[in-house]
C-alpha positions as CSV (number, residue, x, y, z in Angstrom):
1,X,50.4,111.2,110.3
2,X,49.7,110.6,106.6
3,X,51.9,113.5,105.7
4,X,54.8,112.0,107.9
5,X,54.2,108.8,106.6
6,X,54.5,110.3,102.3
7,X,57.6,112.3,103.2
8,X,59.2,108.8,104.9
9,X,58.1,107.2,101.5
10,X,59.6,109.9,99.5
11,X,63.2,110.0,101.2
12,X,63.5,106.3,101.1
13,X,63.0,106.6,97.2
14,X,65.1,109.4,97.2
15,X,68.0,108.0,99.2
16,X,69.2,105.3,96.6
17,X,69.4,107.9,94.1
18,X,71.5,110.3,95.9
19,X,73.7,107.2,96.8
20,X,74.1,106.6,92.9
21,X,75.0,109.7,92.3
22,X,77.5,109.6,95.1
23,X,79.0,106.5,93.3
24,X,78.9,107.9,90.2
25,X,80.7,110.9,90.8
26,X,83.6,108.7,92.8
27,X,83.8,106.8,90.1
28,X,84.3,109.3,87.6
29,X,87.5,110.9,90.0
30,X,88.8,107.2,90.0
31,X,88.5,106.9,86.6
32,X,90.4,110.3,86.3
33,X,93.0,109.6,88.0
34,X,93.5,105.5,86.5
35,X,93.5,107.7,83.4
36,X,96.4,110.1,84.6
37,X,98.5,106.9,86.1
38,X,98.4,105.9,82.7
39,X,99.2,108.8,81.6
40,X,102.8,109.1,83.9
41,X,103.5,105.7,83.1
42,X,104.0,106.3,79.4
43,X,106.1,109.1,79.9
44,X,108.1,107.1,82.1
45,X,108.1,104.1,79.7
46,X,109.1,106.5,76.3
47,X,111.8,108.4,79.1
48,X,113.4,105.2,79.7
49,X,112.9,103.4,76.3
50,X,115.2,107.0,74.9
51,X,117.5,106.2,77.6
52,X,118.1,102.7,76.8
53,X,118.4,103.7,73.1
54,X,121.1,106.2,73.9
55,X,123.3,103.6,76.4
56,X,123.1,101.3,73.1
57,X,124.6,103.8,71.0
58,X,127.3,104.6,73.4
59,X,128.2,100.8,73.6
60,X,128.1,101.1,70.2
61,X,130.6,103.2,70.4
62,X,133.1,102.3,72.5
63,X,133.0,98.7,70.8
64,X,133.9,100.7,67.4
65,X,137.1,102.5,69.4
66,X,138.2,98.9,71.3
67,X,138.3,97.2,67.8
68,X,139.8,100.3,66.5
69,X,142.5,100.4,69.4
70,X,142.7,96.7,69.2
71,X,143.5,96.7,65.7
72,X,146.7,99.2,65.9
């Protein structure tokens, strides 16, 4: 009975330490994939920033040869 009684003692102690490890390691894969999120959103953010760049220097452009044609 003691003997049952120590190992009860011990897997209670052990049990929140498993559990924290649990946590732990879902936290790191959270963290992971917050990180690669971030990661696609900046690539998306410089993709589109080059984009919008590029419209501007079309409109650019084509208000040069309007003027131009407006002109002659």
């Amino acid at each position: 009975m003691k003997r049952l009684t120590i190992l009860f003692l011990v897997l209670t102690l052990i049990s929140p330490l498993v559990s924290v490890s649990s946590h732990a390691q879902s936290r790191d894969q959270e963290i992971q994939e917050l990180k690669r999120m971030i990661e696609q959103n900046r690539q998306q953010n410089e993709a589109l920033m080059n984009k919008i760049e590029q419209m501007e220097s079309e409109k650019t452009v084509n208000q040069l040869k309007v003027e131009e044609f407006m002109t002659k």
